[in-house]
C-alpha positions as CSV (number, residue, x, y, z in Angstrom):
1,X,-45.3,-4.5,23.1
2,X,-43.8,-8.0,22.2
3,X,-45.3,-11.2,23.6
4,X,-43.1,-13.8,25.0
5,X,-43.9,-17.0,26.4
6,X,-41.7,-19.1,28.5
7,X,-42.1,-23.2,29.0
8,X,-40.2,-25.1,31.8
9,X,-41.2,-28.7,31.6
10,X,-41.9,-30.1,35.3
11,X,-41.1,-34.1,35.7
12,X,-40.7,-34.4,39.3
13,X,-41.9,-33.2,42.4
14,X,-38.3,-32.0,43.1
15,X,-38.3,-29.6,40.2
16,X,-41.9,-28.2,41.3
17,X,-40.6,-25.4,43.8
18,X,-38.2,-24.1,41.9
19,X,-40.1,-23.7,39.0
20,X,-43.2,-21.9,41.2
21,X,-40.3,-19.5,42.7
22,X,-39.1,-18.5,39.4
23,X,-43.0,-18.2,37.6
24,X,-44.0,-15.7,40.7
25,X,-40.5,-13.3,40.2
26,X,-41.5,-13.1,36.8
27,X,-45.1,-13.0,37.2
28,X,-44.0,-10.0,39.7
29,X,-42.3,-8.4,37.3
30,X,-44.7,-8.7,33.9
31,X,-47.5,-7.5,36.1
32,X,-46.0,-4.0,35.6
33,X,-46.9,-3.6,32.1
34,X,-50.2,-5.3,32.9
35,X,-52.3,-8.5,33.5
36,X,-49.9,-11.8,33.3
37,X,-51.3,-14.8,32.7
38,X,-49.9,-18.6,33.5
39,X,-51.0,-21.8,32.1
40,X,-50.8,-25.1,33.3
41,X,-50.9,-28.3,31.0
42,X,-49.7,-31.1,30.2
43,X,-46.9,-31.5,27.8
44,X,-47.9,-31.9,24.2
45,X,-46.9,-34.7,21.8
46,X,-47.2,-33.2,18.5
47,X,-44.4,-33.1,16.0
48,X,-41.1,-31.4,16.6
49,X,-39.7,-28.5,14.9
50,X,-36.6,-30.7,14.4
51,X,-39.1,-33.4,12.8
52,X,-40.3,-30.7,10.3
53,X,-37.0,-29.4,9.5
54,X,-36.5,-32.8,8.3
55,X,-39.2,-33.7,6.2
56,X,-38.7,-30.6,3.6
57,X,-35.4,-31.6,2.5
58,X,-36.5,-35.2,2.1
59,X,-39.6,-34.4,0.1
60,X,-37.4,-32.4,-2.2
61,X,-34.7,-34.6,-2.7
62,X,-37.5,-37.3,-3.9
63,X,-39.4,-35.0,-6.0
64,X,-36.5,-33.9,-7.8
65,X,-35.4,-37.5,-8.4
66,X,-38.9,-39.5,-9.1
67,X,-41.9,-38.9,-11.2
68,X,-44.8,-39.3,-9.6
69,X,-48.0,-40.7,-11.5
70,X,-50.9,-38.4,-11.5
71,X,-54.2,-39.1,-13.6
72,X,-52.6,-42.1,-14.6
73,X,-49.1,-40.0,-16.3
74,X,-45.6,-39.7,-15.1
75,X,-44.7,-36.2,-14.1
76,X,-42.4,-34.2,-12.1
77,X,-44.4,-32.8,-9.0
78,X,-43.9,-30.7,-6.2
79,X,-42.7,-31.6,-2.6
80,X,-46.2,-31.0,-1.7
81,X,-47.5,-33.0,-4.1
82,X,-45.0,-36.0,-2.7
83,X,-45.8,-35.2,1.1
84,X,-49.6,-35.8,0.4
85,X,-48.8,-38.9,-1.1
86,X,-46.6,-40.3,1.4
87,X,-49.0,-38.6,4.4
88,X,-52.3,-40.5,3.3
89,X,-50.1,-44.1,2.8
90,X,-49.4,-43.6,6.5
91,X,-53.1,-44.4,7.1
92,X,-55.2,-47.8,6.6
93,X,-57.9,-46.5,5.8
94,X,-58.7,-43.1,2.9
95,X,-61.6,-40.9,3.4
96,X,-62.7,-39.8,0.0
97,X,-65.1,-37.3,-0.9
98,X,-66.2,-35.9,-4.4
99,X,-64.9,-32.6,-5.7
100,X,-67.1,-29.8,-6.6
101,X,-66.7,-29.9,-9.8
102,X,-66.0,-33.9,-10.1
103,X,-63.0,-35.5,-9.8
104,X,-61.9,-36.9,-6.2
105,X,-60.8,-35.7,-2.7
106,X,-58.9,-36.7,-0.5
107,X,-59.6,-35.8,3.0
108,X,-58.0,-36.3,6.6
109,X,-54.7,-36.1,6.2
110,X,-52.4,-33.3,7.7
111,X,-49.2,-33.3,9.3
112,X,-50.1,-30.4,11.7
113,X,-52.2,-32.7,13.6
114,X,-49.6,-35.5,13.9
115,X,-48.0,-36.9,16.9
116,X,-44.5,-38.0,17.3
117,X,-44.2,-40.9,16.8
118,X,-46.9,-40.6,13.4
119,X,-44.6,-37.9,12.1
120,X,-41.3,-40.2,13.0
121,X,-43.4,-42.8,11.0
122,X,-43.7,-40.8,8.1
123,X,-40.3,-40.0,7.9
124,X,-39.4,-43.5,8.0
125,X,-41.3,-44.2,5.0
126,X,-40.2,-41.6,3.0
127,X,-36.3,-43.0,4.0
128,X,-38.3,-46.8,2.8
129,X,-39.8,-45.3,-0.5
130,X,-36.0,-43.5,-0.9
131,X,-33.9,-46.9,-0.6
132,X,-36.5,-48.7,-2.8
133,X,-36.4,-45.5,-5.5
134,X,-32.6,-45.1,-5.4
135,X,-33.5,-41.6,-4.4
136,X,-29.7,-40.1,-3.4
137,X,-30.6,-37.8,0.1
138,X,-29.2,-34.2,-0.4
139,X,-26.6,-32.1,2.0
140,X,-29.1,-30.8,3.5
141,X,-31.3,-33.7,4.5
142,X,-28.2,-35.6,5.3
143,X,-27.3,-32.9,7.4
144,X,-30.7,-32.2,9.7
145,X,-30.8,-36.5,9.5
146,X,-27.7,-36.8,11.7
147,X,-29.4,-33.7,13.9
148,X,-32.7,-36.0,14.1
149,X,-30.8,-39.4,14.8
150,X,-29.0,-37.1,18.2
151,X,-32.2,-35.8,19.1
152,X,-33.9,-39.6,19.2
C-alpha cells in the first residue's frame, strides 16, 4: 500500500472551511483501507527543493573551475568538498573538535537544518566567491538560477 500525504497551506480564515470540507471527504474515504491520520502545524521554513536544485550545479561549476587549498596544497576537490567550505563561512563563529586519530573537525554545519533565508544566503556567496574567482556558471545552473530568481 503506497503512502501519500497531501499539504494545503491555510492563510486566512476564509480558506479554513474549505480546506476542513475537503480533509473530512478524504478522511472519509482513506478510512476504508484503515486508520487516517491528520496533522496540524505550522508551516515550515526550511530550504526549498528549488533552493537545492540550485546549489548542485553551482558547487560543480566552481569545483571544476578553482583549486581549492587543502593541508596547505592546491587541489581539485569535489562539490562536497566546496559546499563544506562555503557552508561553515556562512557562520561567525567554527566549532572545532579534534579527530580520532588527530587532525581537526569541523562540526555544526549542515544544510539540512537550514532555513530560507540561510540557504538563500549561502547561495549568494557562492554567486560572491564565483564573480571574485571568474568562475563561468554552467547551463544548468544558469538555467535552475532564472527558476530561483521567478520563484523569489
Amino acid at each position: 500500500m503506497s503512502s501519500k500525504e497531501l499539504t494545503y497551506q491555510i492563510a486566512t480564515l476564509r480558506d479554513l472551511g474549505g480546506v476542513i470540507q475537503m480533509a473530512a471527504r478524504m478522511a472519509g474515504r482513506g478510512l476504508e483501507a484503515g486508520p487516517v491520520e491528520l496533522v496540524l502545524r505550522r508551516p515550515t521554513e526550511i530550504r526549498s527543493l528549488s533552493q537545492n536544485r540550485k546549489l548542485w550545479p553551482m558547487l560543480s561549476d566552481v569545483a571544476e573551475q578553482q583549486q581549492l587549498v587543502i593541508d596547505g596544497v592546491p587541489e581539485w576537490a569535489a562539490p562536497e568538498d566546496w559546499k563544506e567550505v562555503f557552508t561553515h563561512s556562512l557562520r561567525k563563529h567554527q566549532r572545532m573538535a579534534k579527530g580520532i586519530d588527530g587532525g581537526v573537525v569541523l562540526l555544526g554545519a549542515r544544510t539540512s537544518r537550514m532555513k530560507k533565508k540561510e540557504f538563500s544566503d549561502l547561495i549568494e556567496l557562492i554567486y560572491a566567491y564565483g564573480a571574485a574567482n571568474d568562475v563561468q556558471w554552467s547551463e544548468k545552473a544558469l538555467a535552475v538560477f532564472d527558476t530561483y530568481r521567478e520563484a523569489a
